[in-house]
C-alpha positions in Angstrom: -8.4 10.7 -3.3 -9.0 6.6 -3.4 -11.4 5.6 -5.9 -14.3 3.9 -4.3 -14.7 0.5 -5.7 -17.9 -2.0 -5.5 -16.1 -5.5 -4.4 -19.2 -6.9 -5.6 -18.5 -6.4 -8.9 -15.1 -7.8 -8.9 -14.1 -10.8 -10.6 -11.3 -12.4 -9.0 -8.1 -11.7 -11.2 -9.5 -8.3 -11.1 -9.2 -7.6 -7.7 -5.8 -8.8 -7.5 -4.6 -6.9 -10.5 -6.1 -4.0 -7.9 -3.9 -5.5 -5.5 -0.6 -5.6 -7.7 -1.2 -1.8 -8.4 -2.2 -0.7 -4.6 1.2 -2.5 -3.5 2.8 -0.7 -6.2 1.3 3.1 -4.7 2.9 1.9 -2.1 6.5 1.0 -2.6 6.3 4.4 -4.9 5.1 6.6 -1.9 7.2 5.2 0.5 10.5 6.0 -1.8 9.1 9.4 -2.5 9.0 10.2 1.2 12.5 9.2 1.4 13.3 11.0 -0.9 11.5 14.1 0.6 13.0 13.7 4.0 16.7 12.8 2.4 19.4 13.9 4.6 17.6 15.9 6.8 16.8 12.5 9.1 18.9 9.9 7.3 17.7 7.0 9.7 14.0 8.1 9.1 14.8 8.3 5.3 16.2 4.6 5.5 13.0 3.7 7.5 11.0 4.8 4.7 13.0 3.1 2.2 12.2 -0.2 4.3 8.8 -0.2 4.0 8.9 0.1 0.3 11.2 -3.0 0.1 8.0 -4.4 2.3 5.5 -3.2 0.0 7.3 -4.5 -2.9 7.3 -8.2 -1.0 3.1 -7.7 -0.9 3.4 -6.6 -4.4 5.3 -10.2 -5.5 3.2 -12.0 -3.3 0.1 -10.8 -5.3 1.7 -11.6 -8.3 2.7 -14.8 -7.8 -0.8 -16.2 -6.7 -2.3 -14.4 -9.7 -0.2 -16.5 -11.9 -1.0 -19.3 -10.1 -4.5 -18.8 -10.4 -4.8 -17.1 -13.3 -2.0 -17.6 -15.9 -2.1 -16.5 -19.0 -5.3 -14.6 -18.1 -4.8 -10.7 -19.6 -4.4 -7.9 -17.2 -7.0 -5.6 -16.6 -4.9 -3.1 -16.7 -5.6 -1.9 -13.0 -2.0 -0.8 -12.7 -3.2 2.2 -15.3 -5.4 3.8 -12.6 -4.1 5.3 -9.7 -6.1 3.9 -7.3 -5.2 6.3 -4.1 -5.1 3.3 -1.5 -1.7 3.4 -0.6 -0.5 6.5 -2.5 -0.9 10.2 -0.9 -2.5 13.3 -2.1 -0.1 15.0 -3.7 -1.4 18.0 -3.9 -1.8 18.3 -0.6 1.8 17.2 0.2 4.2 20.9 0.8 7.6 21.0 -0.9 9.1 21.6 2.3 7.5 18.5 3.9 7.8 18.2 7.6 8.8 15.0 9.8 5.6 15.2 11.3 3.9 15.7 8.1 6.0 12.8 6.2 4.7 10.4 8.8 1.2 11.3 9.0 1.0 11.1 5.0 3.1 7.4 5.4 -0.1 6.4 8.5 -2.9 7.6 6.1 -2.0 6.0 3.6 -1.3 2.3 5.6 -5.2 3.3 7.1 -6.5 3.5 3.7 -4.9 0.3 2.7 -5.7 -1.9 6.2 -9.5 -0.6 5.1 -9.5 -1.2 1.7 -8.1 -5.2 2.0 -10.5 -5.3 5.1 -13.4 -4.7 2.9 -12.3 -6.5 -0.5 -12.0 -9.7 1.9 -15.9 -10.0 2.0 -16.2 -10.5 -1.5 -13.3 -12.9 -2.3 -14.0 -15.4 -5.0 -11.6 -17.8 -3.7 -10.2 -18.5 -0.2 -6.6 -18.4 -1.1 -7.7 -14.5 -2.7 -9.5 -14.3 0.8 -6.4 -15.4 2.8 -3.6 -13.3 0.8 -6.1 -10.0 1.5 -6.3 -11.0 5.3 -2.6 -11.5 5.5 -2.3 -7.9 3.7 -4.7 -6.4 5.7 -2.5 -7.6 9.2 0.8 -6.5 7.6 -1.1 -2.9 7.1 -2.1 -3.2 10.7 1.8 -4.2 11.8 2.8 -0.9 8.9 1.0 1.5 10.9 2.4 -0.2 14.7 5.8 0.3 12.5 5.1 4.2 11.5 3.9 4.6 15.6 7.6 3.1 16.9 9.6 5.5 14.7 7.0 8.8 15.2 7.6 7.6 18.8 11.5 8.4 18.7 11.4 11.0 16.4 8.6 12.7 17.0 8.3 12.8 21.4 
């Protein structure tokens, strides 16, 4: 379940300590699903352990403009909170998870996120916060044409 979150109330090195832990869901989730999937489809558990080395590239870029424009600024301890942006349900994830189901958690979760960066743009303090939440919300966009190509030759 993502945690609804009023952008409005944001300040800036908030939002991107939000960022730093969404990025984070991410890279987790997608090593969990590779996990998940293992040896069944080697080459789709490899594709999932991609992505994470992508979301982990998101997660350093947010880092290194918050230090840039906020160094020595505390954290808000965002990564404490499981935000749900980028990491699945759970729960509602079987034990004996599907291919199908595996890539349908991995596109939910890259919807929630191209949503949630299209909305915290609006309310960007800063343009360089407002450009690194565009350029995150296209590389969730190119995630889900990613996930499409590989359901497409394992999946049809």
């Amino acid at each position: 379940m993502t945690i609804q979150v009023d952008f409005s109330k944001l300040r800036a090195n908030d939002a991107l300590d939000m960022a730093i832990a969404i990025e984070d869901e991410g890279a987790y989730y997608y090593e969990q699903l590779a996990d998940w999937i293992g040896d069944h489809k080697p080459d789709v558990s490899d594709f999932f352990r991609r992505m994470s080395v992508r979301e982990r590239r998101h997660h350093d870029q947010v880092v290194a403009l918050r230090e840039e424009l906020f160094a020595g600024k505390a954290s808000s301890h965002a990564e404490k909170v499981s935000w749900g942006v980028e990491a699945p349900d759970f729960d509602a994830v079987p034990n004996d998870i599907t291919l199908r189901q595996a890539f349908d958690v991995a596109m939910d979760s890259e919807v929630r996120a191209h949503d949630f960066y299209a909305s915290a743009i609006e309310y960007a303090a800063d343009d360089q916060i407002a450009d690194l939440f565009e350029g995150l919300r296209a590389s969730e966009a190119d995630h889900q044409r990613l996930l499409k190509e590989e359901m497409a030759k394992y999946l049809d």
